[in-house]
C-alpha positions in Angstrom: 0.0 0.0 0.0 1.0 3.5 -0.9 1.7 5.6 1.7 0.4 9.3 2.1 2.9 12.2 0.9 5.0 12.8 4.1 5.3 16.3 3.4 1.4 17.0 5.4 1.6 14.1 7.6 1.6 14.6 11.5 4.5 13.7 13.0 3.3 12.0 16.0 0.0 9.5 14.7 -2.1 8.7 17.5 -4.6 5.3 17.3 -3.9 5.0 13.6 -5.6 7.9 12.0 -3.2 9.1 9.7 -4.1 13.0 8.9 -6.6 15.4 8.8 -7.6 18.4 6.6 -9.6 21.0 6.8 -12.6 21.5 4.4 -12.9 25.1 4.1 -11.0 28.0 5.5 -13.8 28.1 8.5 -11.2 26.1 10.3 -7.7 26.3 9.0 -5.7 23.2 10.7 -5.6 19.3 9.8 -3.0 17.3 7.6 -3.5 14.7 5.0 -6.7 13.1 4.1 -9.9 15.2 3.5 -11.4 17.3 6.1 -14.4 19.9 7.0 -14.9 22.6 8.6 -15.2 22.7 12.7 -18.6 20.9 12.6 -17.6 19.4 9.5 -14.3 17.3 9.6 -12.5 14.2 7.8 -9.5 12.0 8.6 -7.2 9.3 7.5 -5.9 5.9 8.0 -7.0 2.2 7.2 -10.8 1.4 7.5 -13.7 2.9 9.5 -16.6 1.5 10.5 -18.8 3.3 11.7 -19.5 6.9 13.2 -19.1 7.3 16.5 -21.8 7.6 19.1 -23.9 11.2 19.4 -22.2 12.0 22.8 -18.7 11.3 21.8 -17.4 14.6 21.4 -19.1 15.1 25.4 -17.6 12.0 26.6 -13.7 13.0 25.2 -14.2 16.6 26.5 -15.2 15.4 30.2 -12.6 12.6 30.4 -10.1 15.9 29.4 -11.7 18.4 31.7 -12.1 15.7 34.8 -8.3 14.8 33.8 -7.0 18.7 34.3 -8.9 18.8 37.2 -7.0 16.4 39.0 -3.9 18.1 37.3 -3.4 15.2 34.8 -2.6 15.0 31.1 -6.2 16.2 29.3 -4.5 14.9 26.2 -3.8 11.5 27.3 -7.2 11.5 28.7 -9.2 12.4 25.9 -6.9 9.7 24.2 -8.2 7.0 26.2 -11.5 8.0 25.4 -11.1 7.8 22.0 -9.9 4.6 21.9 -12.8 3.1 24.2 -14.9 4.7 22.0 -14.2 2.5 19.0 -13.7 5.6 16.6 -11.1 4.1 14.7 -10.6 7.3 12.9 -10.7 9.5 16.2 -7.6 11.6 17.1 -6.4 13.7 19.4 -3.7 16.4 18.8 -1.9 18.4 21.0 -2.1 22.5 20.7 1.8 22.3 19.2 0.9 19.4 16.8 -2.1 21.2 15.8 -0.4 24.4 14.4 1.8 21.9 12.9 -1.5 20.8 10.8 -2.4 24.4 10.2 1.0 24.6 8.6 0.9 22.0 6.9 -2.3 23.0 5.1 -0.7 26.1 3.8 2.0 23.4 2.1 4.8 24.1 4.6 6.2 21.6 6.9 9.4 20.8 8.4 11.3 17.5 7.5 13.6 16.5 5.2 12.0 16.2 2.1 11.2 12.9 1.4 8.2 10.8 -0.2 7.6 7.4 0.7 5.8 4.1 0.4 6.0 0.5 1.9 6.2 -1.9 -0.6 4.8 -5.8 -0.3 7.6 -6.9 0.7 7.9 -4.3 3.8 10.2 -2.3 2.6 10.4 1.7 2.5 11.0 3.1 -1.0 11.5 6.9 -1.4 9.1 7.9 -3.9 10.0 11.0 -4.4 12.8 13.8 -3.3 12.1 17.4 -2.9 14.2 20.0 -4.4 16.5 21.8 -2.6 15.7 19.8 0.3 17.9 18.2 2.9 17.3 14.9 1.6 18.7 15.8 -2.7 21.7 17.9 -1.6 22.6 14.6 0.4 22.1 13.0 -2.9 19.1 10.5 -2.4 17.0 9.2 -4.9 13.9 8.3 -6.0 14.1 4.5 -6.0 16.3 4.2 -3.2 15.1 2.3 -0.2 15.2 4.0 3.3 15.9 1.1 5.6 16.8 3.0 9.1 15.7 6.0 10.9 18.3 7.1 13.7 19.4 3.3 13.9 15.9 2.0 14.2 15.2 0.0 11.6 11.7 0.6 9.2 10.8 -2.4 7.2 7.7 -3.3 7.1 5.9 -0.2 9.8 4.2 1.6 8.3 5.0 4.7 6.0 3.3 7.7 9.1 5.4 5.9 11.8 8.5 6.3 9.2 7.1 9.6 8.6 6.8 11.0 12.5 10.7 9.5 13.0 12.1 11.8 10.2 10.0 14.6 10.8 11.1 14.3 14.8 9.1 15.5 17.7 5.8 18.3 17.1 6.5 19.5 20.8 9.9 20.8 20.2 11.1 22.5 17.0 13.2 20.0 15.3 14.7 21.9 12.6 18.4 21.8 12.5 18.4 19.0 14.5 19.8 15.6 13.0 18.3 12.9 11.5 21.1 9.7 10.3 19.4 7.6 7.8 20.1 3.8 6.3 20.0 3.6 2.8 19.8 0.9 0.2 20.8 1.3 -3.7 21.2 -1.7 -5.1 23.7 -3.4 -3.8 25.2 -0.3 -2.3 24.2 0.0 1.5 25.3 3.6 3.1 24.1 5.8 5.9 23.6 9.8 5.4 23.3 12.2 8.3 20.9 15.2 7.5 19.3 17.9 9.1 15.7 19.0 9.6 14.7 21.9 7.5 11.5 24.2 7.1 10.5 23.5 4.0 7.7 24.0 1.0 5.9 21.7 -0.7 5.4 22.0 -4.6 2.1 19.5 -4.7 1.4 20.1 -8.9 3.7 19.0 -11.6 3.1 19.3 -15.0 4.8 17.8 -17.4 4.2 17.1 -21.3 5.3 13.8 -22.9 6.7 12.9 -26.5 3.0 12.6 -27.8 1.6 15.9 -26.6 -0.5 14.3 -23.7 0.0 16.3 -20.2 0.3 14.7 -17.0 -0.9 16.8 -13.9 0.4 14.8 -10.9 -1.4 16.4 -7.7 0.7 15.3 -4.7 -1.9 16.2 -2.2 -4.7 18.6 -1.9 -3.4 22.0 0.6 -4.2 25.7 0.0 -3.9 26.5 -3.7 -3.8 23.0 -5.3 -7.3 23.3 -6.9 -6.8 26.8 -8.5 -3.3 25.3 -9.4 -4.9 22.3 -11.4 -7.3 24.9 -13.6 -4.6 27.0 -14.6 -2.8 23.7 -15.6 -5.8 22.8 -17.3 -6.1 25.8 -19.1 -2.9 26.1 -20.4 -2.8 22.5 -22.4 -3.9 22.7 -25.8 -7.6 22.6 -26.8 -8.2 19.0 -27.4 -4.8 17.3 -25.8 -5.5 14.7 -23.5 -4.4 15.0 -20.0 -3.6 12.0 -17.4 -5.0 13.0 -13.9 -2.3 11.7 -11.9 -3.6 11.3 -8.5 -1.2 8.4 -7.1 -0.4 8.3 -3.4 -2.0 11.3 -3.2 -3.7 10.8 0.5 -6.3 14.3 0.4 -6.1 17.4 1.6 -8.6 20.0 2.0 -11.8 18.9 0.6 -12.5 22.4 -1.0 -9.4 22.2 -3.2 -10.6 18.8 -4.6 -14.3 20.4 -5.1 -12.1 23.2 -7.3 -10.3 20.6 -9.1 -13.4 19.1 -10.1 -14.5 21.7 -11.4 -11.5 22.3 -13.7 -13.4 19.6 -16.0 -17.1 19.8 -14.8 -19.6 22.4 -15.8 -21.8 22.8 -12.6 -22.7 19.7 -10.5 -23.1 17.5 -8.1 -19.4 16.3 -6.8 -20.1 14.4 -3.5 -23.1 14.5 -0.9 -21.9 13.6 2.6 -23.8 13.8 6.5 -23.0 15.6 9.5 -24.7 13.6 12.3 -27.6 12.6 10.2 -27.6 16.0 8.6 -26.9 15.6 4.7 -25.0 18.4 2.8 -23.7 18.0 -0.6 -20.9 19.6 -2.6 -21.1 20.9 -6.1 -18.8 22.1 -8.9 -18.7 25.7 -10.4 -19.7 25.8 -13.9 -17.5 26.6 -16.9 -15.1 23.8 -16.9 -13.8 21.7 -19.8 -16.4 19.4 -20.8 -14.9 18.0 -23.7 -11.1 17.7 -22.9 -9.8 13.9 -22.7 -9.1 12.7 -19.5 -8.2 9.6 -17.2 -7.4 9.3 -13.9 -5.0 7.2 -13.0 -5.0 5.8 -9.5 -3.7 3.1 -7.1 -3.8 2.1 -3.0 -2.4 5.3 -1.8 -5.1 7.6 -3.8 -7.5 8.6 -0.1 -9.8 11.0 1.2 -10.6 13.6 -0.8 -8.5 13.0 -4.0 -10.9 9.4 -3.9 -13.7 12.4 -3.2 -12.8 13.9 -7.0 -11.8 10.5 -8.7 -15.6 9.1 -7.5 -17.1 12.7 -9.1 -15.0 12.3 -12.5 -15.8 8.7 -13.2 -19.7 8.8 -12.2 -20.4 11.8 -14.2 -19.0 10.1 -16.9 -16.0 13.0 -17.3 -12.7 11.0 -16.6 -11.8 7.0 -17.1 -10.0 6.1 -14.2 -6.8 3.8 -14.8 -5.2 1.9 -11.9 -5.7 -0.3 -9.0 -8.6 0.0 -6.2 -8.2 3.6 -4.1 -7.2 3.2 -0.6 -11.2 3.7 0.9 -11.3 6.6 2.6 -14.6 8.0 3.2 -15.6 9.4 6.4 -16.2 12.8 8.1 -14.6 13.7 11.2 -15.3 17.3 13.4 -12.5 18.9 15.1 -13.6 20.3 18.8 -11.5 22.4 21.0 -10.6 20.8 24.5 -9.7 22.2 27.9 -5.5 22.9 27.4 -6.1 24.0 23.9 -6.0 20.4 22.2 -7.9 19.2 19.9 -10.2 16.0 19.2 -10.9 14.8 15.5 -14.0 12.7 16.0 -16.3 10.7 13.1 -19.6 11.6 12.8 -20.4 10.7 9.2 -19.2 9.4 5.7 -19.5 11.3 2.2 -20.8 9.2 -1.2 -20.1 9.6 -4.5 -22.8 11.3 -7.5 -24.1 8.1 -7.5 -24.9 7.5 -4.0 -21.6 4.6 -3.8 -20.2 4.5 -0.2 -16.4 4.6 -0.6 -15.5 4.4 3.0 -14.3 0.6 3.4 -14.8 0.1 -0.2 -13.1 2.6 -2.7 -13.0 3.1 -5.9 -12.6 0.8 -8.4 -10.7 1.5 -12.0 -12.7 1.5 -15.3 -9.2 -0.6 -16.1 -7.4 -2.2 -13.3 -3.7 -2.2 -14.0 -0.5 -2.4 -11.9 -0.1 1.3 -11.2 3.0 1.7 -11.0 4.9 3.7 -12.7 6.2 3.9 -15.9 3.1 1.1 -17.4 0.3 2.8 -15.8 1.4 5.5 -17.5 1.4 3.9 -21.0 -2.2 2.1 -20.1 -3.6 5.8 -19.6 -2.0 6.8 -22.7 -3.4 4.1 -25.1 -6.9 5.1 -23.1 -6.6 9.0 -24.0 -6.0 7.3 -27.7 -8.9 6.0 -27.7 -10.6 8.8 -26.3 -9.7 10.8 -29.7 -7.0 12.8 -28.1 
């Protein structure tokens, strides 16, 4: 399984949810998987259930309040509660780790500027190396494989414990500090000591291949990404076909996939979901490219709201979607303030595609299942836009 782009993820995970992002700018914090606004919220990490009970959010407030009372840890308190709730997607954050989020919405983090994902076999592969980052002046690659952190060894955890160990603690400010890391090319095996930086993510590339067909790979969805895919968009050629690239891409603010959407939707219906019973739905603003060829191309790591815009392309009929099953990703968490200044991601709903599918548990599945990854994915989606009469 793919794991999410590091650059948004939390560095500490707590019971398994991965990230969480916020839906609008109403509240401005979350990390890495699709999110709402307070009274709204998302998350990320395996496989929910089911929402949690009505008085959950009461329950993990009192357990924190009752816990600062008596002068203990809220935090640890309202984490207990979450776990006895069963709210496999619940989190708690603390006020430090929170910012963090709010940061990394705005596509800054701090880190060393690496993409990852586990492989079958257990084994960390970088995926992908900033530039100008810690990690390239060092010299890593995409393709090499991360086996240590600091002399603990990473194969087979998974990719947000990997994650939190390079990106060190959210309590204290880790940048500058050192990081040594065991690398693998090959059969070269070397260790590289770097440091923690603040860095910027770049989450759209665009590039155009031999044939004319443009590839927009969205890394995640933070502040900017969805008015960065339209411009894409419009610059390509009237006609040329364009792969959606949304591999490994865990979410991100569930506006900026709405925007993205409607890059190649006129108007619409993009995804309903409920808020404690309460259903809302999302549409598209009119004027996008209608006619434009276009596939999607996804795989395992492809969550939360970027499985959000995938479900809206390939039920209206607008994209084919080229890949292997999306990770399933498809409930609503709200974000609540608790005594200290923490914060509590709680689930209180799920979202569905145009067509009414559930994609929680289930995601999506490809019009044409193929191995995604790279560089015969890529082909598959180009023999696709062929047909399509690019």
């Amino acid at each position: 399984m793919s794991g999410r782009d590091p650059f948004c993820q939390p560095r500490r995970v707590r019971h398994g949810a991965a990230l969480t992002l916020v839906f609008a700018s109403v509240l401005v914090a979350g990390a890495a998987t699709g999110s709402f606004p307070e009274g709204d919220r998302k998350s990320t990490a395996d496989t929910a259930r089911s929402a949690a009970p009505a008085g959950h959010h009461e329950d993990v407030a009192r357990a924190a309040a009752e816990a600062m009372a008596d002068g203990k840890s809220p935090v640890k308190a309202a984490e207990r509660a979450v776990s006895r709730s069963g709210d496999r997607w619940g989190a708690v954050y603390s006020r430090g780790e929170y910012e963090e989020l709010e940061e990394a919405l705005d596509g800054r983090y701090t880190g060393v500027g690496l993409s990852a994902r586990r492989e079958r076999d257990g084994r960390i592969e970088v995926t992908r190396v900033h530039s100008g980052s810690p990690a390239a002046d060092a010299g890593i690659q995409e393709g090499d494989r991360l086996r240590s952190v600091d002399g603990e060894r990473v194969d087979g955890r998974p990719v947000t414990e990997v994650v939190a160990i390079l990106r060190g603690d959210a309590e204290d400010d880790p940048t500058g500090t050192a990081v040594r890391l065991g690398l693998e090319r090959g059969t070269r095996e070397w260790t590289e000591t770097v440091r923690r930086a603040r860095l910027s993510t770049d989450p759209v590339t665009v590039r155009t291949l031999a044939d004319g067909v443009t590839v927009v790979k969205v890394a995640s969805f933070t502040k900017g990404v969805g008015r960065q895919v339209s411009e894409a968009v419009q610059r390509v050629p009237s006609g040329t076909g364009v792969v959606l690239d949304l591999r490994g891409n865990s979410g991100g603010l569930v506006a900026e996939a709405v925007t993205a959407a409607s890059a190649f939707l006129d108007g619409g219906l993009v995804a309903t979901y409920d808020v404690d019973g309460d259903q809302r739905a999302l549409h598209a603003e009119p004027g996008g490219d209608t006619a434009r060829p276009l596939v999607a191309l996804v795989d395992g790591g492809t969550m939360s709201a970027a499985e959000l815009l995938t479900g809206a392309l390939q039920d209206r009929g607008r994209a084919v979607v080229v890949g292997s099953r999306t990770f399933g990703k498809g409930s609503v968490q709200m974000p609540s303030r608790l005594p200290g200044g923490s914060v509590a991601e709680l689930t209180v709903g799920h979202y569905r595609t145009p067509s009414g599918r559930g994609v929680d548990g289930r995601g999506i599945t490809p019009d044409l299942d193929v191995d995604p990854a790279a560089p015969a994915a890529l082909e598959r989606a180009r023999t696709v836009l062929s047909g399509l009469g690019r």
